[in-house]
N, CA, C and O of each residue as an XYZ file, in Angstrom:
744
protein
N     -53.781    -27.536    -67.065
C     -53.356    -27.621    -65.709
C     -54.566    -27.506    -64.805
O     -55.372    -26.613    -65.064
N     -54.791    -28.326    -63.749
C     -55.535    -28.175    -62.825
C     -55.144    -27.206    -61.964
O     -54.037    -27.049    -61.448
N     -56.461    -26.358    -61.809
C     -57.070    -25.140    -60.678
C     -56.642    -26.108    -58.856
O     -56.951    -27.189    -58.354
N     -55.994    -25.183    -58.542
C     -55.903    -25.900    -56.956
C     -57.056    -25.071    -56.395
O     -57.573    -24.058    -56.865
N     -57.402    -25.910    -55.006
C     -58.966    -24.749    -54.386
C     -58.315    -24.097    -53.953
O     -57.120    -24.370    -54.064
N     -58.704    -22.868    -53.214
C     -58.499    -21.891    -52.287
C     -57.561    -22.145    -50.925
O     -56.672    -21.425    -50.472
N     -58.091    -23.468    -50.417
C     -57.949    -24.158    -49.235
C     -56.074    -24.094    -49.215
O     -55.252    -23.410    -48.605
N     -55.992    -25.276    -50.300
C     -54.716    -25.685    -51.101
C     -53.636    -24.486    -51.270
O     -52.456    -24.325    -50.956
N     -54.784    -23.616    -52.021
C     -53.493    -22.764    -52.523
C     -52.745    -22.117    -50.845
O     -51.540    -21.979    -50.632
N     -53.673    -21.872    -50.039
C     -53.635    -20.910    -48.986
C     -52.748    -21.613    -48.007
O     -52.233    -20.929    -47.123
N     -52.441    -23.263    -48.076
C     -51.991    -24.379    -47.641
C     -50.361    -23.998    -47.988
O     -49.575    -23.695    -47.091
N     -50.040    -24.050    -49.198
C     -49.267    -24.113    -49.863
C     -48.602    -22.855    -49.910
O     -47.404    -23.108    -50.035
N     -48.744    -21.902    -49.880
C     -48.017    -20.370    -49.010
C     -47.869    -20.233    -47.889
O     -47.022    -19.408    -47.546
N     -48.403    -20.761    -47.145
C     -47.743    -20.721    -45.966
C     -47.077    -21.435    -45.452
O     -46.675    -21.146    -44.325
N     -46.615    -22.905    -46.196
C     -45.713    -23.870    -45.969
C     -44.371    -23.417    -46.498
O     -43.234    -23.551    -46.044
N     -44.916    -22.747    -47.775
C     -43.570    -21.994    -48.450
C     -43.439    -20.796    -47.639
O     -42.407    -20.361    -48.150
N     -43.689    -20.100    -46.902
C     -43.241    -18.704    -46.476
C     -42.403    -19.515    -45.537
O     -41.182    -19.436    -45.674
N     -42.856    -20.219    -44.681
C     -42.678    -20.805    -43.332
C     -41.183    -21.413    -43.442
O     -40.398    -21.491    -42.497
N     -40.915    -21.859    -44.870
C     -40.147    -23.214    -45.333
C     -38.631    -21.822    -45.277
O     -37.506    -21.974    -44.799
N     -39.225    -20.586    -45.956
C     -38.135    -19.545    -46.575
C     -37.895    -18.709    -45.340
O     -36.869    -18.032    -45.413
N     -38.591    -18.589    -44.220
C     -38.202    -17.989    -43.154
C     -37.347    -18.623    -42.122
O     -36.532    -18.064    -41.387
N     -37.595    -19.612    -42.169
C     -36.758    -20.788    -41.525
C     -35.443    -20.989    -41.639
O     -34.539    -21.038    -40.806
N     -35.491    -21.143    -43.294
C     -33.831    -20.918    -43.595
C     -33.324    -20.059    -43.413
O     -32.424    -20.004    -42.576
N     -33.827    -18.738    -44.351
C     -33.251    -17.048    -43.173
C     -32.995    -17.244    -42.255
O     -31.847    -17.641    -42.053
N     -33.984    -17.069    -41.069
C     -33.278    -17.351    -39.831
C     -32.135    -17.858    -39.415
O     -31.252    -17.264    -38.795
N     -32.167    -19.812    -40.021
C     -31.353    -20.347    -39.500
C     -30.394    -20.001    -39.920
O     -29.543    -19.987    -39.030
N     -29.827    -19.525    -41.332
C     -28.825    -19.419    -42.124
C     -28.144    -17.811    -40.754
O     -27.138    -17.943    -40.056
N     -28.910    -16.713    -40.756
C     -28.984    -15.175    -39.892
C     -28.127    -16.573    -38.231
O     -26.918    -16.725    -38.056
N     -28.864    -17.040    -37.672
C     -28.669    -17.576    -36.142
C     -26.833    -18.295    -36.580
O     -25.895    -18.059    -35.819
N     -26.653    -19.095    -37.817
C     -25.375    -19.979    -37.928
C     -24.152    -18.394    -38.143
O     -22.959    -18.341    -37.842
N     -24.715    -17.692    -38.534
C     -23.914    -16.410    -38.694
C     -23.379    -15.862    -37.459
O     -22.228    -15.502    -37.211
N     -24.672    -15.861    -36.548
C     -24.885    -14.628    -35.560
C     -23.567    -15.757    -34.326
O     -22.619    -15.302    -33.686
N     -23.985    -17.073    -34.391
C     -23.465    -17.396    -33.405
C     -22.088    -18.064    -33.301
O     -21.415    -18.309    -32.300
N     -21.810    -18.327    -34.796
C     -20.486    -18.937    -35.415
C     -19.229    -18.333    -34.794
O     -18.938    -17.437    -35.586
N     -18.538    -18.329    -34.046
C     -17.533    -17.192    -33.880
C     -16.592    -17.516    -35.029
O     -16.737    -18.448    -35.820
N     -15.490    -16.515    -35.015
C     -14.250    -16.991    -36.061
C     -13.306    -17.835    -35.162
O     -13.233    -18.049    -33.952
N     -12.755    -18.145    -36.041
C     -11.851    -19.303    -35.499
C     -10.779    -18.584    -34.956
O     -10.335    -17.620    -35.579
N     -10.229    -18.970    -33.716
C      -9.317    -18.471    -33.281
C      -8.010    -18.621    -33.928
O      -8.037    -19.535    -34.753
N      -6.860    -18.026    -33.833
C      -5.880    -18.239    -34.370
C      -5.008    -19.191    -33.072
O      -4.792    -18.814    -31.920
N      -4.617    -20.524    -33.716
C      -3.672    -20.698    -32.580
C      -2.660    -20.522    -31.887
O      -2.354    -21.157    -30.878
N      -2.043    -19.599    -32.414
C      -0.781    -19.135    -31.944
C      -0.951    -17.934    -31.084
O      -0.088    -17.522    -30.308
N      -2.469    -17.242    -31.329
C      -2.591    -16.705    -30.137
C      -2.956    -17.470    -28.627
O      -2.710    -17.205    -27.450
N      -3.368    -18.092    -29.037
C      -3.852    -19.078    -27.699
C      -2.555    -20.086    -27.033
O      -1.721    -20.642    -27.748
N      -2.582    -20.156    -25.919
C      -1.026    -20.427    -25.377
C      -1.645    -20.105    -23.667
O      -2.753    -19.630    -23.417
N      -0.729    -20.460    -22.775
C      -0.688    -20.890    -21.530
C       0.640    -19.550    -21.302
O       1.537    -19.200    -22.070
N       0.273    -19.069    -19.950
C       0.972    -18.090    -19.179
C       2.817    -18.322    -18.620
O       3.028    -19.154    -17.738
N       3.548    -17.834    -18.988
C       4.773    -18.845    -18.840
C       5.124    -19.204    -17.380
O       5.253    -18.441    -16.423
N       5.263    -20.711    -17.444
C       5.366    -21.006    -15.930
C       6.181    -20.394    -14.963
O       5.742    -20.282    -13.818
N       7.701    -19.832    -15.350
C       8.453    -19.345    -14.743
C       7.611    -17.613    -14.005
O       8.046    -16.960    -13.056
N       6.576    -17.358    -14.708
C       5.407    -16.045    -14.331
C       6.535    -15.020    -14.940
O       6.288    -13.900    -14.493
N       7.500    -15.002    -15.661
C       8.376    -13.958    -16.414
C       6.990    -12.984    -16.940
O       7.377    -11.821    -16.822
N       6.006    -12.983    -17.300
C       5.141    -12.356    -18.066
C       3.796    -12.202    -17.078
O       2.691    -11.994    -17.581
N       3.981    -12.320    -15.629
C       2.779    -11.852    -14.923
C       3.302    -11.076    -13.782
O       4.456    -10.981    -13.363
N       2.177    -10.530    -13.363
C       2.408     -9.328    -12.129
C       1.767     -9.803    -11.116
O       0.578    -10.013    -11.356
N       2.248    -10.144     -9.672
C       0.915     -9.742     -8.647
C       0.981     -8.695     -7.701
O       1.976     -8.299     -7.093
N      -0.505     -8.176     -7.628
C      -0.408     -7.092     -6.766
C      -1.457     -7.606     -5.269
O      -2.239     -8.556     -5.288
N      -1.208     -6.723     -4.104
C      -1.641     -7.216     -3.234
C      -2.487     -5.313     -2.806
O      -2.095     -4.175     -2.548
N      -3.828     -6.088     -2.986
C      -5.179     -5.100     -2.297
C      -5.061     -6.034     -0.983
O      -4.667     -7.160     -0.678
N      -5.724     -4.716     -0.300
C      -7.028     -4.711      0.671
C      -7.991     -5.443      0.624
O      -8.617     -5.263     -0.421
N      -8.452     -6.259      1.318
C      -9.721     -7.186      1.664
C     -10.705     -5.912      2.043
O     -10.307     -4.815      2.434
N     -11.957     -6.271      1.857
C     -12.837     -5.158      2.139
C     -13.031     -5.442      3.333
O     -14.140     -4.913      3.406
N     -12.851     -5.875      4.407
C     -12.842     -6.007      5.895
C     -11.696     -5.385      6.148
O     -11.907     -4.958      7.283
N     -10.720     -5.076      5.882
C      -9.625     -4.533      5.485
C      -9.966     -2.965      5.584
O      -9.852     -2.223      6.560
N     -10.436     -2.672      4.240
C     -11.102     -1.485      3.404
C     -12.129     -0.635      4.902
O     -11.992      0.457      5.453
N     -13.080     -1.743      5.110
C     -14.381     -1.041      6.010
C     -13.482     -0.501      7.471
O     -13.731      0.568      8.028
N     -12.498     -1.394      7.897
C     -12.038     -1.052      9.144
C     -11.582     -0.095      9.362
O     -11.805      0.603     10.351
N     -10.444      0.250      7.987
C      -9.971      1.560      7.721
C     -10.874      2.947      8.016
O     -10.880      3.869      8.832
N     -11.735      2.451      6.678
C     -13.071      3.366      6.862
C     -13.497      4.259      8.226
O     -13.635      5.461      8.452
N     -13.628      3.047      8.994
C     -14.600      3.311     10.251
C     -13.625      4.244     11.004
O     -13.858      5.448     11.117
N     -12.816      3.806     11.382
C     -11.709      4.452     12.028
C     -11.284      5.615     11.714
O     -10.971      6.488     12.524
N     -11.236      5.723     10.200
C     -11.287      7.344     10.218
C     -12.548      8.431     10.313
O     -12.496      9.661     10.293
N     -13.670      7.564     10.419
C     -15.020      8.238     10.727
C     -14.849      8.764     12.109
O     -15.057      9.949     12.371
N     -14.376      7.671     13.214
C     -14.582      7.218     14.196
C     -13.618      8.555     14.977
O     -13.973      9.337     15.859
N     -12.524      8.457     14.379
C     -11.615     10.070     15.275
C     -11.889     11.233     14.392
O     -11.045     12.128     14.446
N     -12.938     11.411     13.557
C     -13.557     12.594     12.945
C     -14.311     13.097     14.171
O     -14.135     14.063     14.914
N     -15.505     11.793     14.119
C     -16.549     12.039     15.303
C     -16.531     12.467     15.955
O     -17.193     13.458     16.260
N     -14.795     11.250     17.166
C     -14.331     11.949     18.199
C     -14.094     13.319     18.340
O     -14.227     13.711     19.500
N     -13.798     14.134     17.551
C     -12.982     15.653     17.622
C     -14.681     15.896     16.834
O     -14.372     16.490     15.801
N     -15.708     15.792     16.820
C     -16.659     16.531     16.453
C     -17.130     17.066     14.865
O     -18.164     17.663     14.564
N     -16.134     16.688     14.077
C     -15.909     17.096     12.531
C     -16.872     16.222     11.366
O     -16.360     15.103     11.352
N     -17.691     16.229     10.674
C     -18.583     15.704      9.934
C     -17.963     15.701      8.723
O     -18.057     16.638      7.931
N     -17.333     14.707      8.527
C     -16.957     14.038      7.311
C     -16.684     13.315      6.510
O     -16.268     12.404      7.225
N     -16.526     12.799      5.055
C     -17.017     11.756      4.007
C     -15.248     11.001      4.249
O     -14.219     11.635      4.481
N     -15.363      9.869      4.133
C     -14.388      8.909      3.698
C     -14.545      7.975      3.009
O     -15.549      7.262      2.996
N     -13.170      7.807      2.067
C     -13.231      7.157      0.826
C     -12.020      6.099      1.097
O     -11.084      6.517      1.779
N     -11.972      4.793      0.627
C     -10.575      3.733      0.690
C     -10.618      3.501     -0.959
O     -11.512      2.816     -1.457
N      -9.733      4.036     -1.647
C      -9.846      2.809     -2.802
C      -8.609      1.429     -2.714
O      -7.938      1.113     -1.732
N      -8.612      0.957     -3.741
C      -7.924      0.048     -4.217
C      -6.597      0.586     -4.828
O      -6.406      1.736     -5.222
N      -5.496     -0.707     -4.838
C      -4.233      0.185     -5.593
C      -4.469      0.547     -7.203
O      -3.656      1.208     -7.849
N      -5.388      0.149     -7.610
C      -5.931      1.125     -8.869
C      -6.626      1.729     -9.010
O      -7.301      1.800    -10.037
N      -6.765      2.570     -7.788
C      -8.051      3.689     -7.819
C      -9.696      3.484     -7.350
O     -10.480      4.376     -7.029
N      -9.994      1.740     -7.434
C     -11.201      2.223     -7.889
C     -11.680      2.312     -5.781
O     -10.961      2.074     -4.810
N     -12.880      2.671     -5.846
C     -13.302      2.601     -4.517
C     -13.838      1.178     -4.068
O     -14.438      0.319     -4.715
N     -13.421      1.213     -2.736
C     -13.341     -0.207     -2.011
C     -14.698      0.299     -0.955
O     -15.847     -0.142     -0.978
N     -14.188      1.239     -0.159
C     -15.451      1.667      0.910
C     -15.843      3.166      0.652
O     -14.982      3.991      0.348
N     -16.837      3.408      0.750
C     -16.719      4.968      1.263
C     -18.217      5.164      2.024
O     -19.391      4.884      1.782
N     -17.463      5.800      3.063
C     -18.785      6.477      4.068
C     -18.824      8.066      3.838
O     -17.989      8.828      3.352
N     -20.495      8.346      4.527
C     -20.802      9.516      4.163
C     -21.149      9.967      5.869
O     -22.345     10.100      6.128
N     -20.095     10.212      7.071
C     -20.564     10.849      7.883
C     -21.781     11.628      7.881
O     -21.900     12.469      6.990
N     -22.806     11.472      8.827
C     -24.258     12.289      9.596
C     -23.445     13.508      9.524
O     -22.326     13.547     10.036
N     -24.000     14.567      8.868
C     -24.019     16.283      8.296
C     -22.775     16.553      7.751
O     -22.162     17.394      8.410
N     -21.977     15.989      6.434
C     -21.062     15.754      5.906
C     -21.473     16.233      5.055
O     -22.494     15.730      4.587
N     -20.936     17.380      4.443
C     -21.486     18.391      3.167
C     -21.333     17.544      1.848
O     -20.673     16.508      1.771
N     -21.947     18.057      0.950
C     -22.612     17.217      0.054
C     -20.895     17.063     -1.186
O     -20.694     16.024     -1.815
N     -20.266     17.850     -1.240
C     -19.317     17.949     -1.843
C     -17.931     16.788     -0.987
O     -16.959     16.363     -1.612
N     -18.115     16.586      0.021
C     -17.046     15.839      0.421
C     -17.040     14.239      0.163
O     -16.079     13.603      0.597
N     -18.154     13.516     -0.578
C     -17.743     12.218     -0.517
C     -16.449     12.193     -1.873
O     -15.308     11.743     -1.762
N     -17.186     12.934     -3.322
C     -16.116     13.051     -4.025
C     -15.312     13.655     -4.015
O     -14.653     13.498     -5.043
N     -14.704     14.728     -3.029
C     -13.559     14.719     -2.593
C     -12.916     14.110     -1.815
O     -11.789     14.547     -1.584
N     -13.256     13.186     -1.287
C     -12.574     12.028     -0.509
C     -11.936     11.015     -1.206
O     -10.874     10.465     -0.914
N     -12.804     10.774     -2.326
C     -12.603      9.661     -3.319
C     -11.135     10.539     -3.806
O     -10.072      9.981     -3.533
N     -11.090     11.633     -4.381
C     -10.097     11.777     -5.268
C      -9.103     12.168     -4.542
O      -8.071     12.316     -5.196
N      -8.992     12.469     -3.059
C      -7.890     12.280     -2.448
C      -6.894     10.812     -1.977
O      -5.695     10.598     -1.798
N      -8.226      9.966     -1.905
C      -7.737      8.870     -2.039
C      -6.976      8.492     -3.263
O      -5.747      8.554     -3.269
N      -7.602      8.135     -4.213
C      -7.121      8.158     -5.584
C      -5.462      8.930     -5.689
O      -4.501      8.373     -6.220
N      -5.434      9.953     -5.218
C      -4.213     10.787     -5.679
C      -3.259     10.247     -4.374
O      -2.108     10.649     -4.547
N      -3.353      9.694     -3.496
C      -2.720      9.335     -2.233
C      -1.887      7.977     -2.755
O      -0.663      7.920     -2.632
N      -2.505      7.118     -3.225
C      -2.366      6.108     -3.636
C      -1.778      6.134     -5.048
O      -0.941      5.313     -5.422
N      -2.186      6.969     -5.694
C      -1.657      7.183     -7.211
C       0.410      7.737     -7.217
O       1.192      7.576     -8.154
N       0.695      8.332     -5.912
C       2.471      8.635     -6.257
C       2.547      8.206     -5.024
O       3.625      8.704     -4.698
N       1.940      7.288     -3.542
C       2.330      6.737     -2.623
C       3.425      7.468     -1.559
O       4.542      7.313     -1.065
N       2.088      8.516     -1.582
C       2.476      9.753     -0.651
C       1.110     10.627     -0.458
O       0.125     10.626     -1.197
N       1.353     11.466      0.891
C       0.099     12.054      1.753
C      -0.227     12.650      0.613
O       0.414     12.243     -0.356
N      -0.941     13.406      0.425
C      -1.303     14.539     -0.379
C      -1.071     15.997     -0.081
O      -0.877     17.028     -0.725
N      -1.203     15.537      1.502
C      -0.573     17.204      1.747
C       0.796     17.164      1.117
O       0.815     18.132      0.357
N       1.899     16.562      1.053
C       3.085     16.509      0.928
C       2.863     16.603     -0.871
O       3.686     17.238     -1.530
N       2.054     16.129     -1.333
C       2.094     16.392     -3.027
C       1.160     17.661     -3.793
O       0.884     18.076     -4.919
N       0.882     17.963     -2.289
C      -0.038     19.580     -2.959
C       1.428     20.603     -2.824
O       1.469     21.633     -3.496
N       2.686     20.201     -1.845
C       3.767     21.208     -2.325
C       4.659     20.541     -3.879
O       5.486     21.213     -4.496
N       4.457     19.843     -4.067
C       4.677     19.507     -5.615
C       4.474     20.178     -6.673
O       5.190     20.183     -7.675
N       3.464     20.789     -6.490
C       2.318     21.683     -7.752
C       3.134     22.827     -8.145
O       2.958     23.209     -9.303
N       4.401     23.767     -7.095
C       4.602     24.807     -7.742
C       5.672     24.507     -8.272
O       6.184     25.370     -8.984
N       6.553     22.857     -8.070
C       7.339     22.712     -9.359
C       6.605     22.580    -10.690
O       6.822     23.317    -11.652
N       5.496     21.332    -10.663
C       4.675     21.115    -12.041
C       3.500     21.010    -11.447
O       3.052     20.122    -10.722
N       2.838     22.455    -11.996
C       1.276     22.799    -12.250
C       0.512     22.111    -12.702
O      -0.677     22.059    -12.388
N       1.082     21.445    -13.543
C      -0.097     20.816    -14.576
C      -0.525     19.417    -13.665
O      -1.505     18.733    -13.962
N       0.288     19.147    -12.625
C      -0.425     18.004    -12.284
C      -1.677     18.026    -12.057
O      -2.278     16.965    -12.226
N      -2.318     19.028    -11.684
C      -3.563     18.919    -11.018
C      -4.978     18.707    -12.149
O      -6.169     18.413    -12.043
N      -3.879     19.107    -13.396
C      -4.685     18.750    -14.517
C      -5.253     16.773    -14.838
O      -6.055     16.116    -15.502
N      -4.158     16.610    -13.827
C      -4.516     14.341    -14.190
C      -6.210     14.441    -13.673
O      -6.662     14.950    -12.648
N      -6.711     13.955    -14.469
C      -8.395     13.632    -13.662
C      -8.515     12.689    -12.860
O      -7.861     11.656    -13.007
N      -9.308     12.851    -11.935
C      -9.644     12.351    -10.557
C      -8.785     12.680     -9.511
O      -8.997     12.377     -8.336
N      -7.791     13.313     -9.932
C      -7.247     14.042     -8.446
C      -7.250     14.895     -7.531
O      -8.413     15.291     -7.457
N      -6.754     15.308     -6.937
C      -7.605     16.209     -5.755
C      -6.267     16.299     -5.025
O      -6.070     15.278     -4.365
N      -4.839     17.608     -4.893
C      -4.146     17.856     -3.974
C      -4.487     18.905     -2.893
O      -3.946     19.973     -2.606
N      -5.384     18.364     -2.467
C      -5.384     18.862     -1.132
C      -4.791     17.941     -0.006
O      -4.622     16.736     -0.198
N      -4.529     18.470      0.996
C      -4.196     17.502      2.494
C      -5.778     16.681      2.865
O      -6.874     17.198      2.645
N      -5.587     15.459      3.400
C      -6.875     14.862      3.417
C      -6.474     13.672      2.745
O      -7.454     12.929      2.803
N      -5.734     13.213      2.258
C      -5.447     11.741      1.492
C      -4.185     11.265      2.078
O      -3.179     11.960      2.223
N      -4.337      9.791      2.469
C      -3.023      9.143      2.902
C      -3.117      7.382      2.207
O      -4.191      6.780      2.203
N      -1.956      6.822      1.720
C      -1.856      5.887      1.369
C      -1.430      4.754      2.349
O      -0.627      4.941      3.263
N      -1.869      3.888      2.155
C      -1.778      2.661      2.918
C      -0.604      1.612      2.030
O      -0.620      1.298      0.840
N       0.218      1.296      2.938
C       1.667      0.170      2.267
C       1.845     -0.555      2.741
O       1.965     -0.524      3.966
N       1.995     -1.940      1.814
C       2.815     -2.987      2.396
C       3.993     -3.585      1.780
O       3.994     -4.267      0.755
N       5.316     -3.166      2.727
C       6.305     -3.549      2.201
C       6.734     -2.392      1.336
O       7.601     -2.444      0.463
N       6.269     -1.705      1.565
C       6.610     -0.472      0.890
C       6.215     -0.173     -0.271
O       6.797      0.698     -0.917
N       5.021     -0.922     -0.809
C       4.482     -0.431     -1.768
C       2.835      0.060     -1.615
O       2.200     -0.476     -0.707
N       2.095      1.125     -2.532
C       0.705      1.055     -2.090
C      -0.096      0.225     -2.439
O      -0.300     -0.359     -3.504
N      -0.537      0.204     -1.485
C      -1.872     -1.511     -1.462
C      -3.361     -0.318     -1.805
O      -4.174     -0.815     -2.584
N      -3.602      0.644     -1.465
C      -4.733      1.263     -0.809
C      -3.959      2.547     -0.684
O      -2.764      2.802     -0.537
N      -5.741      3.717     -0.863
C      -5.281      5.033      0.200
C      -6.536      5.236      0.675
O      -7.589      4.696      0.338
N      -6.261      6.292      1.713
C      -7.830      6.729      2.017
C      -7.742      7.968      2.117
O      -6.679      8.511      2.419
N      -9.089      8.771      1.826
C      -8.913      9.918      1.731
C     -10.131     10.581      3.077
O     -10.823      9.961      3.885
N     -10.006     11.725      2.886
C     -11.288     12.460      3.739
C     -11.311     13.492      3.603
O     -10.390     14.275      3.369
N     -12.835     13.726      3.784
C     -12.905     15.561      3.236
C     -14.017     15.992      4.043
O     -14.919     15.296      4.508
N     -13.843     17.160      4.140
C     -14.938     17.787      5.424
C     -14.611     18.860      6.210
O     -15.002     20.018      6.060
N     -13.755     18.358      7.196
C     -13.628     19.284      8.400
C     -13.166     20.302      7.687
O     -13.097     20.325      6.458
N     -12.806     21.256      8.511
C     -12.499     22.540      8.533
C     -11.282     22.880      8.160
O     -11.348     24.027      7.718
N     -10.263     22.498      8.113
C      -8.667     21.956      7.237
C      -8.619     20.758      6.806
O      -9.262     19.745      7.084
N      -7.363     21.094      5.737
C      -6.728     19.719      5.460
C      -5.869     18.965      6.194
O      -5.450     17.826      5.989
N      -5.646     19.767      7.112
C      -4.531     19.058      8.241
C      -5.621     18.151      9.132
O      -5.478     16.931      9.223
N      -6.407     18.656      9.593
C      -7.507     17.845     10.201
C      -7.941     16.304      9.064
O      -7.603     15.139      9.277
N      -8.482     16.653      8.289
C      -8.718     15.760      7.174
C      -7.665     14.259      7.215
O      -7.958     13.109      7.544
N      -6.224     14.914      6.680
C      -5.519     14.386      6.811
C      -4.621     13.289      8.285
O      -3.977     12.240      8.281
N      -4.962     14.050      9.120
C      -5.357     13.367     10.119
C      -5.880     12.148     10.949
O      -5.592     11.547     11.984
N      -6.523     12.118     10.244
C      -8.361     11.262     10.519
C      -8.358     10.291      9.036
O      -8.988      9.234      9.008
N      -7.664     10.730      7.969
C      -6.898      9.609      6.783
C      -6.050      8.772      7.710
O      -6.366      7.589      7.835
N      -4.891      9.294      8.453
C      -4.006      8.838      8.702
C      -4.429      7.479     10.002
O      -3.964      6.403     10.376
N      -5.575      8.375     10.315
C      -5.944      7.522     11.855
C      -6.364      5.950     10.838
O      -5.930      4.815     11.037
N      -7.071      6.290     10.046
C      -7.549      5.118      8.890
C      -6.805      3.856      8.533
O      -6.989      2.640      8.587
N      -5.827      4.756      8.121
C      -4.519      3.363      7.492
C      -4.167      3.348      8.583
O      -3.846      2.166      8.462
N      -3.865      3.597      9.763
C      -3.004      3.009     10.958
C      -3.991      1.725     11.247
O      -3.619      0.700     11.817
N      -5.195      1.947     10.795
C      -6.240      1.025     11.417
C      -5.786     -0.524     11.131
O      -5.815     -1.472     11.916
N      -5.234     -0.475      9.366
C      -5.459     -1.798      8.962
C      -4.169     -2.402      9.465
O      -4.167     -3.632      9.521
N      -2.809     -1.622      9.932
C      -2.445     -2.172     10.132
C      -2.116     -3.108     12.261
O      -1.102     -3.433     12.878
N      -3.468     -3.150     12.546
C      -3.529     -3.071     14.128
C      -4.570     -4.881     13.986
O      -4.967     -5.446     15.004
């Protein structure tokens, strides 16, 4: 058998490494990117009659901010430094302001008055007398029964709540929620 040179041999390993990494790869990439095949019987169209869909109706965040402001806005007025929160009818937050010298603890209590305002579509003051039938509510996370949360409705259902936390009561708080949702609907 003929001796290959050095050149050759050195030629010839790295065409073969090159040749065996290639396929790895490609063989690793046809894996990585292949999905499985769907099943078709899961795949299907929404039934036209909508028997099997929901709609719900949020707040526009022009909506959301106006609210907002407005309950900043008769905080101010009466002198009271405090955080307001709007969420969405599933909780999450839409606006929240942090009133100029608004203690550091009130934006997330605003949020979770909101949250809980909107969550049984009622003030919160009115669901903090709830608690000494069932205690444990206060155990749901993210809530907050204090006064200071009011829900926003349309048609009688909640779209939105807003909450606020700060002043010096919850009746105040609640208040200045309430001034909020009157906003969106003006």
């Amino acid at each position: 058998m003929k001796k290959l040179s050095l050149r050759t041999r050195v030629l010839t390993g790295a065409v073969a490494a090159a040749v065996l990494s290639a396929g790895t790869f490609g063989a690793m990439s046809a894996n990585a990117s292949a999905p499985a095949a769907a099943p078709t019987a899961a795949t299907g169209k929404a039934d036209t009659a909508d028997r099997n869909l929901r709609q719900s109706t949020h707040l526009t965040v022009a909506a959301a901010t106006k609210a907002a402001q407005a309950a900043l806005d008769a905080a101010e007025k009466d002198g009271q430094r405090v955080s307001v929160a709007v969420v969405d009818r599933d909780g999450n937050t839409v606006v929240a302001l942090r009133g100029d010298g608004a203690g550091p603890q009130s934006p997330g209590s605003a949020e979770r008055k909101a949250y809980t305002a909107v969550s049984w579509n009622a003030p919160t003051s009115e669901l903090a007398g709830r608690l000494a039938k069932a205690p444990n509510l206060k155990d749901i996370p993210g809530t907050l029964f204090l006064a200071g949360g009011t829900p926003v409705q349309a048609k009688g259902a909640p779209v939105a709540g807003v909450g606020v936390a700060g002043a010096p009561s919850g009746d105040l708080d609640e208040k200045y929620a309430a001034a909020g949702a009157a906003a969106v609907g003006r």
